[in-house]
Biopython code that builds the backbone (N, CA, C, O; Angstrom):
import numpy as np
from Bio.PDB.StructureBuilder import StructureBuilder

atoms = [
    (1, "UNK", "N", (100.561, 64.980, 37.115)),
    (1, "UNK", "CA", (101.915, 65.378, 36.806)),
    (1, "UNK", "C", (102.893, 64.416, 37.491)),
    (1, "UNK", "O", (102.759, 64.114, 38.677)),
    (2, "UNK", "N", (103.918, 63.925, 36.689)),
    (2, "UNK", "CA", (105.119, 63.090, 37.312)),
    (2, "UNK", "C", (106.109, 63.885, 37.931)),
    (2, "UNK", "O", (106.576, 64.982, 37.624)),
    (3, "UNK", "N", (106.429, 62.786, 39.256)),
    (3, "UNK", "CA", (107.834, 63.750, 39.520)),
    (3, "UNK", "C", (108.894, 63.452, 38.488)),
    (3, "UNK", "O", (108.873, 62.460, 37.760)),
    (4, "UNK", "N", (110.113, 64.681, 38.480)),
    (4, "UNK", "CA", (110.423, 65.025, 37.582)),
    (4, "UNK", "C", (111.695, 64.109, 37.295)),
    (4, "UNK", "O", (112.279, 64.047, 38.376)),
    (5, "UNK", "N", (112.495, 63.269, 36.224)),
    (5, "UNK", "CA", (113.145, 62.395, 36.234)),
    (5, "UNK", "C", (114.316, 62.386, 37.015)),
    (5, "UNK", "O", (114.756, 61.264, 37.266)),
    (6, "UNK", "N", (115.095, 63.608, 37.580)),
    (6, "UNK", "CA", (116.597, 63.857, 37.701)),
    (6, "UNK", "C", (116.069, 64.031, 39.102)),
    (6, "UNK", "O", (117.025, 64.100, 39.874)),
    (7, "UNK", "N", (115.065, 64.116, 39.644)),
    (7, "UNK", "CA", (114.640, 64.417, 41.296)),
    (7, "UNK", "C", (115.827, 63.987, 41.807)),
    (7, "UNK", "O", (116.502, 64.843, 42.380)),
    (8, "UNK", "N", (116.207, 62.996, 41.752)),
    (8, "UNK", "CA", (117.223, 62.769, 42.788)),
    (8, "UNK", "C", (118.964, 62.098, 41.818)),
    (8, "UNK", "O", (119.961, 61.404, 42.016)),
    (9, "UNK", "N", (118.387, 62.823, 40.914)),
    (9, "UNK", "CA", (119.547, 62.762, 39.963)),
    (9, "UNK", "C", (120.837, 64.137, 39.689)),
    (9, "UNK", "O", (121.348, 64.202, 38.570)),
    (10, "UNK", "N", (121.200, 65.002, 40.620)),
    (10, "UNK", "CA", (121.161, 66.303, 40.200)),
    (10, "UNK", "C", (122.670, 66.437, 39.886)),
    (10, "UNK", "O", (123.119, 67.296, 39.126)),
    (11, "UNK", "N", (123.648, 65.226, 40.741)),
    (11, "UNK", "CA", (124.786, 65.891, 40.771)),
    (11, "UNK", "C", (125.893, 65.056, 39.416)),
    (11, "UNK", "O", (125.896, 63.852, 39.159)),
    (12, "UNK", "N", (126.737, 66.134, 38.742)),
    (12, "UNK", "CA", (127.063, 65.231, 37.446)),
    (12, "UNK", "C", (128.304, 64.206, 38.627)),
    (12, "UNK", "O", (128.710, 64.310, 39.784)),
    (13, "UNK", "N", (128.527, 63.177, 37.347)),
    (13, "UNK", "CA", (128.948, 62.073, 37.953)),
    (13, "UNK", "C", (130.694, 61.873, 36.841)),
    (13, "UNK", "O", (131.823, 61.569, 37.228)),
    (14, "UNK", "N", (130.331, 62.109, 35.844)),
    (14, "UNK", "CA", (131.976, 62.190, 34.461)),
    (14, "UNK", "C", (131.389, 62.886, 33.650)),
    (14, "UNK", "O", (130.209, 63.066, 33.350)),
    (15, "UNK", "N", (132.510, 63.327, 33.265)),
    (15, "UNK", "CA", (132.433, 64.373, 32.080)),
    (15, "UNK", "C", (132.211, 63.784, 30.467)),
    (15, "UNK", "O", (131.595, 64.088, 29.445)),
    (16, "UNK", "N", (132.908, 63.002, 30.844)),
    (16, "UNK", "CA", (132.717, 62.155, 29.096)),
    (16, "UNK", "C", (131.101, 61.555, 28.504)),
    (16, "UNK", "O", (130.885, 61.216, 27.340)),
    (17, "UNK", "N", (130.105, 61.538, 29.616)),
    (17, "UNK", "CA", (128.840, 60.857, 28.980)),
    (17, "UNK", "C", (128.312, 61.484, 27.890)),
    (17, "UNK", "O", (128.745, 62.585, 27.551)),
    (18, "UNK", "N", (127.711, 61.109, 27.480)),
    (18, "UNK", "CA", (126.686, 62.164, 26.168)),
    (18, "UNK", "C", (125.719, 62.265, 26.744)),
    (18, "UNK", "O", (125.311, 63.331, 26.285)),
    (19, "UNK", "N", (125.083, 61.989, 27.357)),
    (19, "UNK", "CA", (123.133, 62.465, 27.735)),
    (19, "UNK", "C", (123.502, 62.975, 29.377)),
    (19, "UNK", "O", (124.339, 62.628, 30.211)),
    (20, "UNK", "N", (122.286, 64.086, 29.329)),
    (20, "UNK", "CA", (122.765, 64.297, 30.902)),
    (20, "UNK", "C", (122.191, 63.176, 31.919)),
    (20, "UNK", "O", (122.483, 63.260, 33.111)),
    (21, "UNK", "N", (121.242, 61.960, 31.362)),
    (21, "UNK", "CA", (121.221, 60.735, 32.763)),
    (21, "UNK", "C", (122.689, 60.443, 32.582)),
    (21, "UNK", "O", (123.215, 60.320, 33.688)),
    (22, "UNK", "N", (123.773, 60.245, 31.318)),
    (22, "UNK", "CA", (124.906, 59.756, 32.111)),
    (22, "UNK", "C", (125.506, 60.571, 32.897)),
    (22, "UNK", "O", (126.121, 59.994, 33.794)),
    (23, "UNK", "N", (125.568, 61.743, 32.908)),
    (23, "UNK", "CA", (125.700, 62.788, 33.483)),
    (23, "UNK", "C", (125.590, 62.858, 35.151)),
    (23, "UNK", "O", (126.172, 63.610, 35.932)),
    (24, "UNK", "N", (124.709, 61.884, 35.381)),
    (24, "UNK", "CA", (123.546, 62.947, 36.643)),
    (24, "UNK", "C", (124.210, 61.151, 37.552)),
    (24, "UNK", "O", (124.464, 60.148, 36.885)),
    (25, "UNK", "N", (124.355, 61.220, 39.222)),
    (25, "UNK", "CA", (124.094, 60.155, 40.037)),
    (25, "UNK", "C", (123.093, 60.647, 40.942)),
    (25, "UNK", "O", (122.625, 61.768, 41.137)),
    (26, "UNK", "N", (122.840, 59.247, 41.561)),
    (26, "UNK", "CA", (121.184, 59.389, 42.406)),
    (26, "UNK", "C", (121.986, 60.298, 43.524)),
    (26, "UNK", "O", (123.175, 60.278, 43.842)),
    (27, "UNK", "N", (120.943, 61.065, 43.979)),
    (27, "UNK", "CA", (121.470, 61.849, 45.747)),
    (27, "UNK", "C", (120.031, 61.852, 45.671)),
    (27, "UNK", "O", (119.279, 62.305, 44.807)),
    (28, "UNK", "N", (119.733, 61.064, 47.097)),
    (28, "UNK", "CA", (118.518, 61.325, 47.950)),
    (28, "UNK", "C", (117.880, 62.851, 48.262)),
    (28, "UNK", "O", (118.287, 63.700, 49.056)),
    (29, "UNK", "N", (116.766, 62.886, 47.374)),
    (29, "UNK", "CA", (116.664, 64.170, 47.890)),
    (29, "UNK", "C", (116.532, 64.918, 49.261)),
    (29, "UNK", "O", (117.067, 64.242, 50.140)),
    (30, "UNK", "N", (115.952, 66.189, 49.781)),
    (30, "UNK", "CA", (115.438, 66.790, 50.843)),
    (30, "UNK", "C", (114.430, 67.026, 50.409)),
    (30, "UNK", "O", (114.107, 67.084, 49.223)),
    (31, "UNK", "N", (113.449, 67.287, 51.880)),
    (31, "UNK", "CA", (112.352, 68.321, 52.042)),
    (31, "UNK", "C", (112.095, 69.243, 52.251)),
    (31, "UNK", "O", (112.923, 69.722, 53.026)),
    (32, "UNK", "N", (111.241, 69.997, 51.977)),
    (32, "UNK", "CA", (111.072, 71.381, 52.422)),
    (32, "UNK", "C", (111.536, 71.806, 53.915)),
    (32, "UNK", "O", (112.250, 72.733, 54.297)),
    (33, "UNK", "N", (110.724, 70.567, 54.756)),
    (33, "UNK", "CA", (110.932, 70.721, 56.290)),
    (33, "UNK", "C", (111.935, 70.113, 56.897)),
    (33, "UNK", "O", (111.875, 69.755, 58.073)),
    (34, "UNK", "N", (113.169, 69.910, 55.975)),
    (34, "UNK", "CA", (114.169, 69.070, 56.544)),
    (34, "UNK", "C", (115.079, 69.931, 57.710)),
    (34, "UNK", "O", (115.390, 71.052, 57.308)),
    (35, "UNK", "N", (115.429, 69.686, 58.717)),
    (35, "UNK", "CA", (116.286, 70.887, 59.306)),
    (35, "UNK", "C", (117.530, 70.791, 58.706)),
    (35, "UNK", "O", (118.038, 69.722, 58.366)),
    (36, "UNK", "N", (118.189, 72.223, 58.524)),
    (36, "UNK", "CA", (119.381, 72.510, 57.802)),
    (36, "UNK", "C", (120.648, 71.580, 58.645)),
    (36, "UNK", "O", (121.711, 71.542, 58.027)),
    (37, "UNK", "N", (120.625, 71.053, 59.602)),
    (37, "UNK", "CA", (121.431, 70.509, 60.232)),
    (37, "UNK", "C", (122.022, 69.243, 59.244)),
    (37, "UNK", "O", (123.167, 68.868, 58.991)),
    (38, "UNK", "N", (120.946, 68.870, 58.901)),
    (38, "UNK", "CA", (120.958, 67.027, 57.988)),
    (38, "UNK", "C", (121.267, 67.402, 56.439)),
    (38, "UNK", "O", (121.513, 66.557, 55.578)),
    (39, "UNK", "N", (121.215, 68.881, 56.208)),
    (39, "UNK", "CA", (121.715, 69.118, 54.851)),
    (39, "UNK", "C", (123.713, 69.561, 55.001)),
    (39, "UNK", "O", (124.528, 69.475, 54.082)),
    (40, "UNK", "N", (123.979, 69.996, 56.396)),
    (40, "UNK", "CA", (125.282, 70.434, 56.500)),
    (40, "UNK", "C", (126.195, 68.827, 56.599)),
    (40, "UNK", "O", (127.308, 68.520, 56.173)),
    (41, "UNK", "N", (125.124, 68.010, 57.378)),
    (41, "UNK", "CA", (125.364, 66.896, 57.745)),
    (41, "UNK", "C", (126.048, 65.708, 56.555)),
    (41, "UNK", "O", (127.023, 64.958, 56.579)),
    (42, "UNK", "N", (124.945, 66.011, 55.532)),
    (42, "UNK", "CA", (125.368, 65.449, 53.949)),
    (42, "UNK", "C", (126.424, 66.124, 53.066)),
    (42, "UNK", "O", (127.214, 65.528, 52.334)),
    (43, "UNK", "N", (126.302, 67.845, 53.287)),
    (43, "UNK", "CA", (127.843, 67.777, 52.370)),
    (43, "UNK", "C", (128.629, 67.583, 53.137)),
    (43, "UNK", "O", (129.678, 67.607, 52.494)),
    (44, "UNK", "N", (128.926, 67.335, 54.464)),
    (44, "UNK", "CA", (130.070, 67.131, 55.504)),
    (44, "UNK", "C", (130.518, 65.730, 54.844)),
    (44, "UNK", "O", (131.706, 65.709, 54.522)),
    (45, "UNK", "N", (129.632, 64.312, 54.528)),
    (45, "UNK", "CA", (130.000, 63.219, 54.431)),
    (45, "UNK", "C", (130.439, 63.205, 53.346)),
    (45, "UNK", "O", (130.891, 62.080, 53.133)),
    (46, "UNK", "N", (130.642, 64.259, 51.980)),
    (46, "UNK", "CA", (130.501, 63.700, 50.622)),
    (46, "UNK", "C", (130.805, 64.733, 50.246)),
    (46, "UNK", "O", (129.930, 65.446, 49.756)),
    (47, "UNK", "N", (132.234, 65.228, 50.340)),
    (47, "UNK", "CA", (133.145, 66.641, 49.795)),
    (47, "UNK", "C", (132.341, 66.678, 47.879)),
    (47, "UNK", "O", (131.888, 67.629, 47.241)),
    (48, "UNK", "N", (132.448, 65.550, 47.601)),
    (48, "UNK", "CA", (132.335, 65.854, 45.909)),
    (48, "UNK", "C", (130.382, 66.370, 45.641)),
    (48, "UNK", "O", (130.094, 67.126, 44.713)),
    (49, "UNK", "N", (129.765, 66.057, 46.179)),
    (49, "UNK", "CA", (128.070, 67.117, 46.491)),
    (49, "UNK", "C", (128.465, 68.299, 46.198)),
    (49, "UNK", "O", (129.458, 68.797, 46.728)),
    (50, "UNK", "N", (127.840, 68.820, 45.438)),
    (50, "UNK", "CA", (127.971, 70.060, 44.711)),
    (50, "UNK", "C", (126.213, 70.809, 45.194)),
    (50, "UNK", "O", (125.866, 71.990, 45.223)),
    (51, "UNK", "N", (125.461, 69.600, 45.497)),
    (51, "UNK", "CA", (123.987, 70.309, 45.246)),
    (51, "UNK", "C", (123.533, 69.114, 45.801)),
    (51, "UNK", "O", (123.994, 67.981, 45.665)),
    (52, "UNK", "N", (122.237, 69.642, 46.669)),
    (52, "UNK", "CA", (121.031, 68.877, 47.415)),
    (52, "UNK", "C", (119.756, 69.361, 46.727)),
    (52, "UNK", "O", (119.423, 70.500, 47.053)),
    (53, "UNK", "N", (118.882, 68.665, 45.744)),
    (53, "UNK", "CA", (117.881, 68.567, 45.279)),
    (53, "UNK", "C", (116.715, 68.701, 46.478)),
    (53, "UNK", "O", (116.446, 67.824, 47.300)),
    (54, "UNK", "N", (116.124, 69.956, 46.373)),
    (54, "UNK", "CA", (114.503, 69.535, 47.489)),
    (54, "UNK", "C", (113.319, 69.134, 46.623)),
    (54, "UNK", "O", (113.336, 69.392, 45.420)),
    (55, "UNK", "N", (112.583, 68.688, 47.030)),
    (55, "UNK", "CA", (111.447, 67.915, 46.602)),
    (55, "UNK", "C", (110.375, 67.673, 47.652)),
    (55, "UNK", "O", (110.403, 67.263, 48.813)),
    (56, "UNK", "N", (109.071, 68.225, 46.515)),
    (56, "UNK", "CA", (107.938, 68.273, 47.468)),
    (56, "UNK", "C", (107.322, 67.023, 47.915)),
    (56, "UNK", "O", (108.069, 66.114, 47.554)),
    (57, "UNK", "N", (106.467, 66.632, 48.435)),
    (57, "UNK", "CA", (105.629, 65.596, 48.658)),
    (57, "UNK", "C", (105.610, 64.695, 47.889)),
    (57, "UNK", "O", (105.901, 63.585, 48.333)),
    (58, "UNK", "N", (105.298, 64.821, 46.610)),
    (58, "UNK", "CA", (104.924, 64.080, 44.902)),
    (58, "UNK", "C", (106.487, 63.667, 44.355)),
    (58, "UNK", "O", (106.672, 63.003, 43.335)),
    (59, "UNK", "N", (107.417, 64.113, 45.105)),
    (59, "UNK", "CA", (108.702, 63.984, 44.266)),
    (59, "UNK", "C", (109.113, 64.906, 43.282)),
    (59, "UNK", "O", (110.047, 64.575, 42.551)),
    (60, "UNK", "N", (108.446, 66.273, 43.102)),
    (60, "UNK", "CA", (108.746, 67.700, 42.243)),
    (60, "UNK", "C", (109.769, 68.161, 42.798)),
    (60, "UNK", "O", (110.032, 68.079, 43.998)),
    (61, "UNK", "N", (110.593, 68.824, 41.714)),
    (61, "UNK", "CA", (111.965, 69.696, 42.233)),
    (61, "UNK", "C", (111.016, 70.758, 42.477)),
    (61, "UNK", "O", (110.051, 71.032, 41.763)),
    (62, "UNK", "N", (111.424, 71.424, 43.712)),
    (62, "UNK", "CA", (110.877, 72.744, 44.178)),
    (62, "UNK", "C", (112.558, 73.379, 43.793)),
    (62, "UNK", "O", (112.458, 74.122, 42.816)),
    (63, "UNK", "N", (113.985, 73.286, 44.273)),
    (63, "UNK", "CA", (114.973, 73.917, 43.493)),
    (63, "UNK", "C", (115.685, 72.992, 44.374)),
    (63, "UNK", "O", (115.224, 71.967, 44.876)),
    (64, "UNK", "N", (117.395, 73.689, 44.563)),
    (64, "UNK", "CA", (118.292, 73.241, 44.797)),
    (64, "UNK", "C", (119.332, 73.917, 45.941)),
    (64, "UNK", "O", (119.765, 75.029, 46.244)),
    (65, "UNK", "N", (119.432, 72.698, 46.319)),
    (65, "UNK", "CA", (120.556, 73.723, 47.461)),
    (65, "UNK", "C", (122.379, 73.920, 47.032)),
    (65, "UNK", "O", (122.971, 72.841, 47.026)),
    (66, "UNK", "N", (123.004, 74.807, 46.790)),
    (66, "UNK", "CA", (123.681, 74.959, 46.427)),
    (66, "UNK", "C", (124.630, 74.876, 47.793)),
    (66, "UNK", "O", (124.468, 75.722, 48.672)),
    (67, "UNK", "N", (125.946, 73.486, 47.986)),
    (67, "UNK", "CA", (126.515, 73.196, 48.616)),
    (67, "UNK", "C", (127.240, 74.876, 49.645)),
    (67, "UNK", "O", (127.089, 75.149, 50.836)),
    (68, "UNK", "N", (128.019, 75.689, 48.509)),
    (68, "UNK", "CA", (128.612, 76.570, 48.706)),
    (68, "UNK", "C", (128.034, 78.104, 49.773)),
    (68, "UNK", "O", (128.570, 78.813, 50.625)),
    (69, "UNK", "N", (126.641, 78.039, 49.094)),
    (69, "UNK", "CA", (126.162, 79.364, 49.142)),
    (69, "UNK", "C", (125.383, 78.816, 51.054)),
    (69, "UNK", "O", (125.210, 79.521, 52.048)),
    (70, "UNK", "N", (125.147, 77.520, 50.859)),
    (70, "UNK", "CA", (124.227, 76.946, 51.820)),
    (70, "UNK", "C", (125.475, 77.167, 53.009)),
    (70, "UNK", "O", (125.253, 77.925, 53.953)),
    (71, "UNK", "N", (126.791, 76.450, 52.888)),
    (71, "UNK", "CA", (127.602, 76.704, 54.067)),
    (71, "UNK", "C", (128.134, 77.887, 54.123)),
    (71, "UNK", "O", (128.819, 78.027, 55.136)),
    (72, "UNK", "N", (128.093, 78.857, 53.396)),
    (72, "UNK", "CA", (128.702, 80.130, 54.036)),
    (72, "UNK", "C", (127.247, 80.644, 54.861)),
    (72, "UNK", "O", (127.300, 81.051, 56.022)),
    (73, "UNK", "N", (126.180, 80.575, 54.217)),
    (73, "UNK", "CA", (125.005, 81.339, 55.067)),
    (73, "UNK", "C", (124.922, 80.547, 56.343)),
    (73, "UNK", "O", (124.731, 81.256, 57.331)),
    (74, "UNK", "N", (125.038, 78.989, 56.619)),
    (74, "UNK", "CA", (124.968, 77.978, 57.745)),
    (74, "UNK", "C", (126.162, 78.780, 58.710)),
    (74, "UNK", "O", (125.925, 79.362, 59.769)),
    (75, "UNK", "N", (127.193, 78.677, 58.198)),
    (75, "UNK", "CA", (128.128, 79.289, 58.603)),
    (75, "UNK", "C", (128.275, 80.021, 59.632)),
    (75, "UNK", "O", (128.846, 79.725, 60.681)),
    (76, "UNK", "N", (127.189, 82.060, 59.031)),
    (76, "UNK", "CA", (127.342, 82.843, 59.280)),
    (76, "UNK", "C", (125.932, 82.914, 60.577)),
    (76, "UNK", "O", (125.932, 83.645, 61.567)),
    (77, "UNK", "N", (124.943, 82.023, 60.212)),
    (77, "UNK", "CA", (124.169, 82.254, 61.316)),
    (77, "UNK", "C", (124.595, 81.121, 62.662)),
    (77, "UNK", "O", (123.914, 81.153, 63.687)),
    (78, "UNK", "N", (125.727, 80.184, 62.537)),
    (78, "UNK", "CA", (126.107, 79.795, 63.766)),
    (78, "UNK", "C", (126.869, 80.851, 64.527)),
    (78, "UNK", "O", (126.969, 80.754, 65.750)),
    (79, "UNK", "N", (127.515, 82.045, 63.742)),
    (79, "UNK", "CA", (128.355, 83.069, 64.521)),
    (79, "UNK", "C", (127.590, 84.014, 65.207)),
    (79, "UNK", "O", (128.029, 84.786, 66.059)),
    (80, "UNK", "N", (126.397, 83.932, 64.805)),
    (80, "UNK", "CA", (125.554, 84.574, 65.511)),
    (80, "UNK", "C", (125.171, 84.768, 67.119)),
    (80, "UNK", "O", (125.052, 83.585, 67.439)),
    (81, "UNK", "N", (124.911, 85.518, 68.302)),
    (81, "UNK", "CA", (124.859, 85.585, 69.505)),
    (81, "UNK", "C", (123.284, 85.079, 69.586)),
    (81, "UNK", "O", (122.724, 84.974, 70.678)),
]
sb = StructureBuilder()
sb.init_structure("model")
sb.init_model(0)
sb.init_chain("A")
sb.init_seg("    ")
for serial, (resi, resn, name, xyz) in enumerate(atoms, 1):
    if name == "N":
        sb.init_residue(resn, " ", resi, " ")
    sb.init_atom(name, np.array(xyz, "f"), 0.0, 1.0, " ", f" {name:<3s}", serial, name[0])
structure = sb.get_structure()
């Protein structure tokens, strides 16, 4: 099985393309075992990241990290005691 073409293709790039590769720019994916620090770290550098692609070993989308949902939960467990 191939990894999957958009692996590190996930986030759209203009609205006007016709195919979603024009659609899609490269973002390096993550790993499973990446610490969440280096994922807060990347949408910190790059307001327009909408989504961090993870990917297993082989280069398979296992899913996606959703910029939004990822910093309110990051968020809520730094308020933590």
């Amino acid at each position: 099985m191939r990894p999957h073409p958009l692996a590190q293709s996930l986030v759209p790039a203009r609205a006007e393309a016709g195919t979603l590769g024009d659609l899609a720019r490269e973002v390096p994916p993550l790993h499973p075992d990446t610490r969440s620090e280096l994922a807060r770290d990347r949408f910190a550098a790059d307001e327009s990241l909408l989504v961090l692609p993870v990917v297993d070993g082989g280069g398979h989308v296992l899913g996606i990290l959703n910029r939004f949902r990822f910093l309110e939960r990051f968020g809520r467990r730094a308020e933590q005691p």
